[in-house]
N, C-alpha and C positions, 0 to 999 in steps of 0.2 A: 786308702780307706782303712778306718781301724777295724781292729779284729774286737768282735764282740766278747767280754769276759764275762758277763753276766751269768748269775746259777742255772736261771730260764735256760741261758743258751748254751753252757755245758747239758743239761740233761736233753736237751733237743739231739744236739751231736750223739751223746748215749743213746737215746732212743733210736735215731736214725740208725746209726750204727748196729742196734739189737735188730732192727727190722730188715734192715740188710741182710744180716749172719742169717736170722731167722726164715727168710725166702728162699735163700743158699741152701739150707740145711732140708728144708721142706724138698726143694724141689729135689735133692741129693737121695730121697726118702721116699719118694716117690708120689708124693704128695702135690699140692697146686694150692696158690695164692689164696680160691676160695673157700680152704680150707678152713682158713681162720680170720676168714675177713665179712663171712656170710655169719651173722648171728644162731643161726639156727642148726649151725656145723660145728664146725671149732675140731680141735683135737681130744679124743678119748685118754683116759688113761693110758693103754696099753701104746697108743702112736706115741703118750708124750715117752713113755719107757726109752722106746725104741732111738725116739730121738739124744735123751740123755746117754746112752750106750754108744752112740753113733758119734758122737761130739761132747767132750767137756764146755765147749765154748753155749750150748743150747742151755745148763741151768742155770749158768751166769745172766746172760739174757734175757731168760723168762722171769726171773727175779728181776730186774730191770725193767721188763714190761708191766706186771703186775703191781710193782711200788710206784710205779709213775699214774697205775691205772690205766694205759694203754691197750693192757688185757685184762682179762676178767675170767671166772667160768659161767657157764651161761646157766639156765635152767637146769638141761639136763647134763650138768658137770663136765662139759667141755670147755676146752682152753680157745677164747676166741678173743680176737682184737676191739674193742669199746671206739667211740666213733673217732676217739680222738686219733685211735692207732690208727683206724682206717683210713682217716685223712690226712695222718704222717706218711703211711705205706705209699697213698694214691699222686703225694704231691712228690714222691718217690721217684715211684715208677711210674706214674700218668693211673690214670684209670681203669683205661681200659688195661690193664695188665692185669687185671683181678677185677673185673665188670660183674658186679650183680645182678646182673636184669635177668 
């Protein structure tokens, strides 16, 4: 089977890859999936700080997530996943790995 070279499927692998580091990093942080997968939560400033300080690899990422539009800030200026991330993240990890209900 060939390997896909396509830009689409470079930046999928990128994203995959930022969502990955990015749930690593959260959970390392003391945080959880519905952090930034629940629209109405997302990351504060001050958590995204902590997260930069904690890892070089989390503002390479979030720029990654953001220019692809996979995140966003939401209303009240937190850092949250757009539906596209969410359904990168969920076909991920499954769903239930960060269930909104």
């Amino acid at each position: 089977m060939p390997i896909d070279t396509t830009p689409n499927a470079a930046i999928q692998r990128s994203l995959r890859q930022c969502l990955s580091n990015a749930a690593f990093l959260l959970y390392q942080q003391g945080h959880v999936l519905e952090t930034i997968t629940i629209p109405f939560r997302g990351l504060d400033s001050r958590a995204l700080h902590q997260l930069r300080e904690a890892s070089r690899e989390w503002s390479a990422c979030q720029r990654v997530l953001e220019s692809s539009e996979a995140a966003v800030y939401n209303d009240q200026g937190r850092f949250v996943l757009t539906a596209m991330g969410r359904e990168l993240l969920f076909d991920m990890f499954g769903e239930g790995a960060a269930d909104c209900a």
